[in-house]
C-alpha positions as CSV (number, residue, x, y, z in Angstrom):
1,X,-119.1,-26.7,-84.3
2,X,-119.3,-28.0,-87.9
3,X,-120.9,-31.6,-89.1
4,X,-116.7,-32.1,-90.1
5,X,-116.4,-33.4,-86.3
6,X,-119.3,-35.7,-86.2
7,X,-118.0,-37.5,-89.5
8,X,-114.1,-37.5,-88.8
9,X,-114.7,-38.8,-85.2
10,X,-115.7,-42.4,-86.2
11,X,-112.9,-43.0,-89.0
12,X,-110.1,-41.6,-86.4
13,X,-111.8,-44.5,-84.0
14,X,-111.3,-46.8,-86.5
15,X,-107.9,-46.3,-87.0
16,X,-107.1,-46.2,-83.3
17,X,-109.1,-49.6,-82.8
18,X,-106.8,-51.2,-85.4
19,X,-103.7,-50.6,-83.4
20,X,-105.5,-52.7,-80.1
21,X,-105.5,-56.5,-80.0
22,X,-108.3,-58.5,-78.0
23,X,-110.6,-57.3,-75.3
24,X,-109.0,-54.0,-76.0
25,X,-110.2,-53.6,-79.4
26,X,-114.0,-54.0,-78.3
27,X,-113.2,-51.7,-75.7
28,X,-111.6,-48.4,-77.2
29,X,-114.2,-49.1,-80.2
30,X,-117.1,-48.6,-77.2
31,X,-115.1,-45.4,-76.2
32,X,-115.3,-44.2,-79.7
33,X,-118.7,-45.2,-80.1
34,X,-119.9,-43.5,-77.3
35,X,-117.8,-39.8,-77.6
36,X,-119.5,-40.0,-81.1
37,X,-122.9,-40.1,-78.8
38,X,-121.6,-37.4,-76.8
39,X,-120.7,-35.0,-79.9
40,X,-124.3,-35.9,-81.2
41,X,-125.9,-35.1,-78.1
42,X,-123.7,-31.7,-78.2
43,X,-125.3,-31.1,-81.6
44,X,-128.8,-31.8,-80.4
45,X,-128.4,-29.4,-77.1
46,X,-128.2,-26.5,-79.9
47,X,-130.1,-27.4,-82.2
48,X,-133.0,-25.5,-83.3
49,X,-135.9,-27.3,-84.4
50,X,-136.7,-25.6,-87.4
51,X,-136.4,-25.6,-91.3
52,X,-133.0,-24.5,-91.5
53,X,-130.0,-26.9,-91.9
54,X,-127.2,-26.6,-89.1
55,X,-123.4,-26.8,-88.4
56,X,-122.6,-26.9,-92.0
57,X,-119.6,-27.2,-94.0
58,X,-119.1,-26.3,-97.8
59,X,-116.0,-26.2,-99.5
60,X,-114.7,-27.4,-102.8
61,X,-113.8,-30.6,-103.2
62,X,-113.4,-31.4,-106.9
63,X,-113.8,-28.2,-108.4
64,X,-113.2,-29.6,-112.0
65,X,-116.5,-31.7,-111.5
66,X,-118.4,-29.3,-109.8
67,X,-118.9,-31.4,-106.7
68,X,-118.5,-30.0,-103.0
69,X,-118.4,-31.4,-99.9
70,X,-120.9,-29.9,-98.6
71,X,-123.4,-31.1,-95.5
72,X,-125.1,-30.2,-92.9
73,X,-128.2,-31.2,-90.4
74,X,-131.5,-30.1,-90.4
75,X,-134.5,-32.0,-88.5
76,X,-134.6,-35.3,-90.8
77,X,-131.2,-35.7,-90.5
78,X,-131.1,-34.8,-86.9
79,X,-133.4,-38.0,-86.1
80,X,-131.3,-40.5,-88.2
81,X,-128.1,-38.8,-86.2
82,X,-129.8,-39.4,-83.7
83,X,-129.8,-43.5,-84.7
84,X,-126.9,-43.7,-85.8
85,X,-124.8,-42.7,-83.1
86,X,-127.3,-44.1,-79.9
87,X,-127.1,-47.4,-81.9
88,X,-123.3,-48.2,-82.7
89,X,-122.5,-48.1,-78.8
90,X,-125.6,-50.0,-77.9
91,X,-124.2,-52.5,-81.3
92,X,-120.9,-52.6,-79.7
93,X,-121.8,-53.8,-76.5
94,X,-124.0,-56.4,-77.0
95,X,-120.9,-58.4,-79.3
96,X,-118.9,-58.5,-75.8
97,X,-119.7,-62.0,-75.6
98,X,-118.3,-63.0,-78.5
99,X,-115.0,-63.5,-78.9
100,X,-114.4,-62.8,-83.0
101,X,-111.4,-63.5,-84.6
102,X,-109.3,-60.4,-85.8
103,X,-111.1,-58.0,-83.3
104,X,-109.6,-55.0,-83.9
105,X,-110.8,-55.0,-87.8
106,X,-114.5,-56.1,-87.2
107,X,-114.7,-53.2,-84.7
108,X,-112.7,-50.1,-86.9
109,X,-115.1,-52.0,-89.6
110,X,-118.5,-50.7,-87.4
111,X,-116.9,-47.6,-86.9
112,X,-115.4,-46.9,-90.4
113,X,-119.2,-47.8,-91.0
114,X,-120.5,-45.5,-89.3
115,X,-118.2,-42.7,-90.3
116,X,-120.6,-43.5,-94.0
117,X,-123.8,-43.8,-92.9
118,X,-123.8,-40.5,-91.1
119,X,-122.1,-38.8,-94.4
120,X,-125.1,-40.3,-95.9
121,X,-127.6,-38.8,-93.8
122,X,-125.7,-35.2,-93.3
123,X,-124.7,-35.0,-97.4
124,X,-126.4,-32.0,-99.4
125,X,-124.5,-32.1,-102.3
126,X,-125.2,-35.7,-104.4
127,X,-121.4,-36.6,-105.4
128,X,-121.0,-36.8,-101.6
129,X,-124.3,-38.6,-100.9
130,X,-123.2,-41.5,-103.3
131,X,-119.6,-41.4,-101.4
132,X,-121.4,-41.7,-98.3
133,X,-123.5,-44.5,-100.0
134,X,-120.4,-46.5,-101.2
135,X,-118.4,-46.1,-98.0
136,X,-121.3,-47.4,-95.6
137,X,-121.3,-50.7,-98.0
138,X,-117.9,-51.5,-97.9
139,X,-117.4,-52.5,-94.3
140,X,-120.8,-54.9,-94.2
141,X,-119.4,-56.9,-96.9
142,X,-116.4,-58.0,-95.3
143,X,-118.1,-57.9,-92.1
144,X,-121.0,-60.6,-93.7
145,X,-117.2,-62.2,-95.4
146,X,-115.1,-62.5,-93.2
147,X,-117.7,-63.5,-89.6
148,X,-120.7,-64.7,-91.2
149,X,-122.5,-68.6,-91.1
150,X,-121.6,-71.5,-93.2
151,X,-123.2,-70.3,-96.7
152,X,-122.0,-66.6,-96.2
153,X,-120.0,-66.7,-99.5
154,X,-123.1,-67.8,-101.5
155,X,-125.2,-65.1,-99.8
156,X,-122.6,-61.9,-99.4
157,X,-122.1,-62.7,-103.7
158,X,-126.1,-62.3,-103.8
159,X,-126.2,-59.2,-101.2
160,X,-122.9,-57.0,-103.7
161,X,-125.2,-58.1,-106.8
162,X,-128.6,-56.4,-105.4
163,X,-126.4,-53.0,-103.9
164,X,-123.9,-52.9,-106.5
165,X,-126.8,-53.1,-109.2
166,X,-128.8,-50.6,-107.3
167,X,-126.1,-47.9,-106.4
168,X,-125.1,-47.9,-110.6
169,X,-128.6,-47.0,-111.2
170,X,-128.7,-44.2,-108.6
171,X,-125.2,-42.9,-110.1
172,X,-126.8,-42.2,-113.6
173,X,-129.5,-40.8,-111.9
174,X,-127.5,-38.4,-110.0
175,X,-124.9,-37.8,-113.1
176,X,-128.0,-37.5,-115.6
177,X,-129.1,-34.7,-112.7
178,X,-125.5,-33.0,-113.2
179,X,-126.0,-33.1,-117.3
180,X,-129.4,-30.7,-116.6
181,X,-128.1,-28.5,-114.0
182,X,-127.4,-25.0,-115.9
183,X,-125.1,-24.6,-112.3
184,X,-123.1,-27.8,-113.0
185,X,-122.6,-29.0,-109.7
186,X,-124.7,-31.8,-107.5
187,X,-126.2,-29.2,-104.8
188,X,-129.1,-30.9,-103.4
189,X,-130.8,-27.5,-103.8
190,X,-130.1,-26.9,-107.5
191,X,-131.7,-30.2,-108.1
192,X,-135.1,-29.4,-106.2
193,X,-135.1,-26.6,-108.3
194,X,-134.3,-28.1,-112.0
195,X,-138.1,-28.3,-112.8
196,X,-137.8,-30.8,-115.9
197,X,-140.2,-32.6,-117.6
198,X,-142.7,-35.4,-116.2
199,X,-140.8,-37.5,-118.6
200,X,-137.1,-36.7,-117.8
201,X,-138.4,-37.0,-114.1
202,X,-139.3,-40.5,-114.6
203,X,-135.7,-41.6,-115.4
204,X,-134.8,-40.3,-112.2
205,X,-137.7,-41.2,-110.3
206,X,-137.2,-44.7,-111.0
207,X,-133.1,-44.5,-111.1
208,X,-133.2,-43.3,-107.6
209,X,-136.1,-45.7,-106.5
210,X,-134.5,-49.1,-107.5
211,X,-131.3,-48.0,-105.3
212,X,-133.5,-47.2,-102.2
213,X,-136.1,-49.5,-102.8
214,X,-133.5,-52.8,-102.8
215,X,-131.8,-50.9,-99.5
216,X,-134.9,-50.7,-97.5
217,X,-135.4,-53.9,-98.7
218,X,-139.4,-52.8,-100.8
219,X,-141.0,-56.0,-102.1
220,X,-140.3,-57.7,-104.8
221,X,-136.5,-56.3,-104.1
222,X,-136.2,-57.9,-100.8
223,X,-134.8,-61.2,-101.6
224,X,-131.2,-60.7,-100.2
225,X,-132.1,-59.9,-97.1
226,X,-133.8,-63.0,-94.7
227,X,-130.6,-65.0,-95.5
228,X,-128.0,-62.0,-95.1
229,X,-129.8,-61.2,-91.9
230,X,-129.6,-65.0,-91.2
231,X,-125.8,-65.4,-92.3
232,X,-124.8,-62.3,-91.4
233,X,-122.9,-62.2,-87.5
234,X,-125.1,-60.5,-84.9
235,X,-123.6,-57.5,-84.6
236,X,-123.7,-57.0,-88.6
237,X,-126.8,-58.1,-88.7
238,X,-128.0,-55.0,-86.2
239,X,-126.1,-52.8,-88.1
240,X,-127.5,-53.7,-91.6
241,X,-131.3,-53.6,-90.1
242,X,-131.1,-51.1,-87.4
243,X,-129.2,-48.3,-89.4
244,X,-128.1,-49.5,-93.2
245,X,-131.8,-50.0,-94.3
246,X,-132.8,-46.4,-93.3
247,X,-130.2,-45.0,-95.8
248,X,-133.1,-46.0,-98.4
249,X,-136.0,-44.6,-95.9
250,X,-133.9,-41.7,-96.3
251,X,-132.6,-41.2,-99.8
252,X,-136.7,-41.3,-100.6
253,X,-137.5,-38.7,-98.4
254,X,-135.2,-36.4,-99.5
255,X,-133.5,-36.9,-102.3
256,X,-136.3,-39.0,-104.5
257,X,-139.6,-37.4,-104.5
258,X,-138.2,-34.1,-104.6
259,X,-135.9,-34.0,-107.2
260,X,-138.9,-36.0,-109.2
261,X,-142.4,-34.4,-107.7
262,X,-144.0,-34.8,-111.5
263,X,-142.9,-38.5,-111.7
264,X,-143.7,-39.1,-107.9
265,X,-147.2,-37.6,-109.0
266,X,-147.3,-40.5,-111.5
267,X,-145.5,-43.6,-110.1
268,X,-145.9,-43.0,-106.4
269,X,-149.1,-44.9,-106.4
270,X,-147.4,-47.9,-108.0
271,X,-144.6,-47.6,-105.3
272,X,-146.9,-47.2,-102.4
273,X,-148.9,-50.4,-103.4
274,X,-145.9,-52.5,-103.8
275,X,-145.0,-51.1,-99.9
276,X,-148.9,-52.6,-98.7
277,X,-148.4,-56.0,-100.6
278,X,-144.2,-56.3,-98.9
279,X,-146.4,-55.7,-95.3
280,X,-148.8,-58.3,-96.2
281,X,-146.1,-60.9,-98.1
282,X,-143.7,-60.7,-95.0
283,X,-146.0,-61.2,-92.5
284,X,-147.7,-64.8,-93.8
285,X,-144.1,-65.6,-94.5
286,X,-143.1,-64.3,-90.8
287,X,-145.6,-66.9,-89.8
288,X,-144.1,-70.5,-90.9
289,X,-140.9,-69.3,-89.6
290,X,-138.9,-71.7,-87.0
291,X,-135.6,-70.2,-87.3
292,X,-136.4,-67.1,-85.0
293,X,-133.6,-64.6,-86.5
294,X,-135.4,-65.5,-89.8
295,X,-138.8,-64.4,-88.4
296,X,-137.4,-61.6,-87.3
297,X,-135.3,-60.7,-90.7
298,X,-139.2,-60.7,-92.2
299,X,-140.7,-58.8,-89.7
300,X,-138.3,-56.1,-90.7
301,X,-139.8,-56.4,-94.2
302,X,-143.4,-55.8,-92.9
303,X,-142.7,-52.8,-91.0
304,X,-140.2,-51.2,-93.5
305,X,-143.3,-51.5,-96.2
306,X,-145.8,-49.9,-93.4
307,X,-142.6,-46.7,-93.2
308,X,-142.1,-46.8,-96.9
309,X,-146.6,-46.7,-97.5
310,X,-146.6,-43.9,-95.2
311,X,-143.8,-42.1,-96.9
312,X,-145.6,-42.0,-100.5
313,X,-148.5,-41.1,-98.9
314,X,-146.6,-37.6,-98.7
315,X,-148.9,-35.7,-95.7
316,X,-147.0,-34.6,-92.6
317,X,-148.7,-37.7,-90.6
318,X,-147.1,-40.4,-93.0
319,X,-143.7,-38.4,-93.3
320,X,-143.4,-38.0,-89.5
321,X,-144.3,-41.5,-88.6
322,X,-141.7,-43.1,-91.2
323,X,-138.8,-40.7,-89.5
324,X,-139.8,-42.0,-85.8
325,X,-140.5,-44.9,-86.5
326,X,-137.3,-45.7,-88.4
327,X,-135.9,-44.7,-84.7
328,X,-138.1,-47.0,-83.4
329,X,-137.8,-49.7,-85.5
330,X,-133.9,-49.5,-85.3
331,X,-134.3,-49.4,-81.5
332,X,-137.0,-52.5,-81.4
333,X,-135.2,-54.5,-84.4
334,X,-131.4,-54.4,-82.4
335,X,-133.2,-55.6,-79.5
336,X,-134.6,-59.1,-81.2
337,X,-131.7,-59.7,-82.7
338,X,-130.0,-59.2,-79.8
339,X,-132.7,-61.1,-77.8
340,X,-131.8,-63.9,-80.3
341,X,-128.4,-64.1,-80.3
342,X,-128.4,-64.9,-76.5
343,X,-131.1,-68.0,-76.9
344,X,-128.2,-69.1,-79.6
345,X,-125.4,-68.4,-77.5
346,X,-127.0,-69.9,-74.5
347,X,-128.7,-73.0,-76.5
348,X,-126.6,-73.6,-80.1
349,X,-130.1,-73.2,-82.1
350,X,-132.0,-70.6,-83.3
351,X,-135.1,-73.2,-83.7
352,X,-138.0,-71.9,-81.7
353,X,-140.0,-75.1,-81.9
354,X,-136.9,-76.9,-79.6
355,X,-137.4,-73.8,-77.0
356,X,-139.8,-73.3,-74.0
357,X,-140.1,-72.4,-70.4
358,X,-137.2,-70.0,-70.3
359,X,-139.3,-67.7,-68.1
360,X,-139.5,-69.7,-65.6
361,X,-135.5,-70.0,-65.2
362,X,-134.5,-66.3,-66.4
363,X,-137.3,-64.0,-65.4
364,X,-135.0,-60.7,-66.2
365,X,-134.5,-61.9,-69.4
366,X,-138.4,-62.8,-69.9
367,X,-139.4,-59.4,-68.7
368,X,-137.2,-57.7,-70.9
369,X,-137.8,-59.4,-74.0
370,X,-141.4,-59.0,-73.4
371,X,-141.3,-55.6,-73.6
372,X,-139.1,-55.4,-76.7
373,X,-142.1,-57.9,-78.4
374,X,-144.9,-55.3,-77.2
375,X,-142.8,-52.7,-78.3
376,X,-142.5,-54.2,-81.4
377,X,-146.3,-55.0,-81.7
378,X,-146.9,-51.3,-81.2
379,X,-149.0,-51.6,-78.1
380,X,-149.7,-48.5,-76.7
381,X,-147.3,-46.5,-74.5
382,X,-144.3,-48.5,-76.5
383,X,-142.3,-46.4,-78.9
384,X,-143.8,-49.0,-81.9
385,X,-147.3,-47.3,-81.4
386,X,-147.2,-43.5,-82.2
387,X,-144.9,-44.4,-85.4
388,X,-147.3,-47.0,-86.7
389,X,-150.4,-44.5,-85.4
390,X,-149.0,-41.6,-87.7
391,X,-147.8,-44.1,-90.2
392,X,-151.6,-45.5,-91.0
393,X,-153.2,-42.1,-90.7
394,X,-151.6,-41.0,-92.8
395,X,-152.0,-43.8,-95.6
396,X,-156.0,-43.3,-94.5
397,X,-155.9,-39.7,-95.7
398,X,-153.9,-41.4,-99.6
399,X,-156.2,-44.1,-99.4
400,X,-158.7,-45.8,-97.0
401,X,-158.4,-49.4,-98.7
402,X,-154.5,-49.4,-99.0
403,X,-154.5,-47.8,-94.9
404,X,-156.9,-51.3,-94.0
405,X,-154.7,-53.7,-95.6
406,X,-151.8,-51.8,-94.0
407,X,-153.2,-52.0,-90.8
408,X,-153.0,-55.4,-91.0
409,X,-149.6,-55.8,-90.1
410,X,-150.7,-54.2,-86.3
411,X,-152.0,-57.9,-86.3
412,X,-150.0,-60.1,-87.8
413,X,-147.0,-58.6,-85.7
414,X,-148.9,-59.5,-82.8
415,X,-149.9,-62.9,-83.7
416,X,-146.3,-63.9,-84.8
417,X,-144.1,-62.3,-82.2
418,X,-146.3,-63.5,-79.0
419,X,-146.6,-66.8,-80.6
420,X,-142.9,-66.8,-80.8
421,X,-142.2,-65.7,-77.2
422,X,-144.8,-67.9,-76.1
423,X,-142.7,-70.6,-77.5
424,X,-139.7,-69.3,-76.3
425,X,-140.5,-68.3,-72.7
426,X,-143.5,-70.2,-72.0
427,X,-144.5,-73.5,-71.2
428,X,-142.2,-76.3,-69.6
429,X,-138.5,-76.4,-70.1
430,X,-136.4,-79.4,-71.3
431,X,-133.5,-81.0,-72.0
432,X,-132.1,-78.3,-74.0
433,X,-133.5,-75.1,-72.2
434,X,-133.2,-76.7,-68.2
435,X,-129.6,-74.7,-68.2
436,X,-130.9,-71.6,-69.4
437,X,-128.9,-69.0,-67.3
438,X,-130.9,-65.2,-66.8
439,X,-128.7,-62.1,-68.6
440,X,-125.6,-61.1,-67.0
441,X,-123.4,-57.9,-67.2
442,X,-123.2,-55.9,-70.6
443,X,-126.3,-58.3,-71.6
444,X,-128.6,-56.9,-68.9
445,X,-127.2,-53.1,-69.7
446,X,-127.9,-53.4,-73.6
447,X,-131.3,-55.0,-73.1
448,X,-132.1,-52.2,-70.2
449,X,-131.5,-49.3,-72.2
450,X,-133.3,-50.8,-75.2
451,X,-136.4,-51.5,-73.2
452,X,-135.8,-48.1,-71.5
453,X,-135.9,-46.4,-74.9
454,X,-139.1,-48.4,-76.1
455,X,-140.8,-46.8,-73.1
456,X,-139.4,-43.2,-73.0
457,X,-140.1,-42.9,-76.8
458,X,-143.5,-44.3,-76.0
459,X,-144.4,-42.3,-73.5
460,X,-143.5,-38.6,-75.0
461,X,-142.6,-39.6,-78.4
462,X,-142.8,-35.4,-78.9
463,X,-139.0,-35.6,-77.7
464,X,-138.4,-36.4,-81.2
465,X,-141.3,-35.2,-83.5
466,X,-140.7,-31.9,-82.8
467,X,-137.3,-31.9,-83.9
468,X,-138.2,-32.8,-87.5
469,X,-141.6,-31.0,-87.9
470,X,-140.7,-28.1,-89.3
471,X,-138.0,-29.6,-91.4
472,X,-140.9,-32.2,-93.1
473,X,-143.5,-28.9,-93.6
474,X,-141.1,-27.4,-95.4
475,X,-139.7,-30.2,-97.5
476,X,-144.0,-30.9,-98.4
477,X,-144.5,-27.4,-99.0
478,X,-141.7,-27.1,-101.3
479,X,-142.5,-30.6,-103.1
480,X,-145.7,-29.6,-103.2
481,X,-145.2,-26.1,-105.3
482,X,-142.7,-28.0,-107.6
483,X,-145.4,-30.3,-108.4
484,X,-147.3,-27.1,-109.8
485,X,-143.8,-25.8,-111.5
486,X,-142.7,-28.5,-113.5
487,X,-142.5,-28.6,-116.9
488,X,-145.1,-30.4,-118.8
């Protein structure tokens, strides 16, 4: 078996979905959604967990420009498989309850989606990273188009601006890349290995960085997301902050810092203290927050900066905690969204300060949700804890000031999202709330498995930290004695 099949699978379930109307469309996109899981699953049963990348493909593709399409999977790209294709069912499901208009092209949309994002994460020659790149973006914008709120024109114009601006500056980087390569070609390999100049490094460093840094969203580039999140449909919404963001996570982990190790030497403090100020910014905003999807669009921002601080922190702690927990927060961040859109579904408003004593009437629901919140909060034995735990250790071995102010957001986080379900859940109902009605069908099986997974995860989060270890020793050790290498 070759990576081919994982990335063909999606795009021939988009097609397929177009040619269903209705309840049909949702239903052979599921299908889809979930033989994708199964093929990914297939992948993982034979997988072994260490340095070398598996089930690859390499063949030319444009041989005049040197590029190939080449990929493969080795353990970082085996966890954000891993996301990618338990998360798109789990996405699909929970939109059952809507009932969108054009069905059959919001659902191939997801999937065509998803067919991107995975190219993105398996890619090993860069041509075919920024395909992968390009192809992810092109279904969100029609999906935030075409199903979005009221103001989604306004805010999908703002959302191309910010990508559009930052995948132009990633192409010169990769095409300035190309110009040094004696080999000609955009192997992800023959760039580790170019060893130029602190200076030349920085063009890249920082080409690449605004790309991923406006993805993740990394303060002060975060300014499209709270109102795409917000304007965004549900289901577009999960897929932007449970899998799109980590494209970013990703691209800095392995295609950022080591292409440019001399330039990361020199600029990753600055981009490590911008990550501890976005945990700190988002989380007083997160506080004076009524409009819950909005509080949770800037929680996202917090705990991105926490992954993004323990990523340019560079030890095997911080690197190991920003891979888990970008499962973990993709698992915990569908959940509240998906938590929220039944309180709006149920009650018309998103307004938390209109809400209270939904416990009381839905204790399934209330159970559930309180358990996405802890997990969330990183209380211990939830999946949120061991990422965070790895994430702050190891910004306490870069730096113990930057790891207390990081640690900060373990706080916050708990203060705003138990004030929040406090609101929510606790208390006495009224007018609006006394019809509540407790989670039903695909509702209770979405929310189930989520909460399962927050648990499981917590539990023995070694299920998935073994299968990047080796991968992430490696990828330090190599960044690490290009550092040494590189042309002064």
């Amino acid at each position: 078996m070759t990576v081919i099949i994982l990335l063909l699978l999606p795009l021939l379930g988009a097609l397929v979905t177009l040619l269903f109307k209705g309840a049909n469309a949702k239903t052979v996109a599921l299908l889809f959604g979930l033989a994708e899981l199964a093929v990914a699953a297939t992948f993982l049963s034979q997988f072994i967990p260490d340095a070398t990348t598996q089930f690859g493909v390499d063949f030319e593709w444009i041989a005049s420009a040197g590029v190939h399409f080449k990929a493969g999977i080795d353990g970082i790209s085996m966890v954000m498989v891993l996301l990618t294709t338990l998360l798109v069912p789990i996405i699909i499901l929970s939109t059952f309850k809507h009932d969108y208009k054009n069905p059959a092209v919001f659902y191939a949309l997801i999937l065509f989606m998803q067919a991107g994002l995975l190219l993105v994460f398996t890619a090993l020659d860069g041509f075919l990273f920024y395909v992968g790149w390009e192809a992810a973006l092109i279904p969100i914008y029609f999906i935030c188009a075409l199903w979005g709120g009221g103001d989604r024109i306004r805010i999908n114009i703002k959302f191309f601006i910010y990508t559009f601006a930052g995948s132009l500056f990633m192409l010169l980087g990769l095409i300035y890349l190309y110009t040094q390569n004696p080999a000609h070609n955009y192997d992800i390999q023959a760039f580790y290995h170019l060893h130029l100049s602190a200076y030349k490094q920085s063009f890249v460093f920082w080409a690449f960085f605004l790309a991923f840094a406006i993805k993740m969203p990394l303060f002060p580039f975060h300014t499209w997301q709270p109102d795409t999140y917000t304007e965004s449909p549900t289901g577009g919404t999960m897929m932007l902050s449970g899998i799109m963001l980590k494209m970013g996570i990703y691209g800095v982990i392995r295609w950022l810092i080591p292409v440019s190790p001399a330039a990361f030497a020199q600029w990753g403090p600055v981009a490590i203290v911008l990550a501890v100020i976005g945990i700190v910014y988002a989380s007083l905003i997160a506080f004076n927050q009524k409009d819950g999807k909005r509080l949770i669009a800037y929680s996202s921002i917090a705990h991105v900066g926490l992954i993004a601080a323990g990523i340019f922190a560079w030890d095997i702690q911080g690197i190991q905690g920003a891979l888990i927990q970008s499962l973990n927060h993709g698992i915990n961040i569908v959940g509240l969204f998906f938590v929220m859109d039944i309180i709006s579904r149920r009650l018309n408003t998103r307004d938390i300060d209109q809400m209270g004593g939904i416990a009381k009437l839905a204790p399934q629901f209330a159970i559930m949700f309180l358990i996405i919140v802890l997990g969330t909060a990183a209380l211990p034995l939830t999946n949120g804890f061991i990422g965070e735990f790895l994430l702050l250790n190891g910004i306490y071995q870069y730096n113990i000031f930057l790891s207390a102010v990081a640690g900060l957001t373990i706080i916050f986080c708990a203060v705003y999202m138990l004030r929040m379900y406090k609101k929510i859940m606790q208390g006495e109902t009224n007018a609006l709330t006394a019809v509540f009605t407790d989670i039903t069908g695909s509702e209770k099986i979405v929310l189930g498995i989520i909460c399962t997974l927050i648990i499981v995860i917590g539990v023995y989060p070694q299920c998935i930290l073994h299968l990047s270890e080796a991968s992430v020793h490696h990828l330090i050790e190599q960044v690490n004695q290009n550092k040494l290498t590189s042309v002064k």
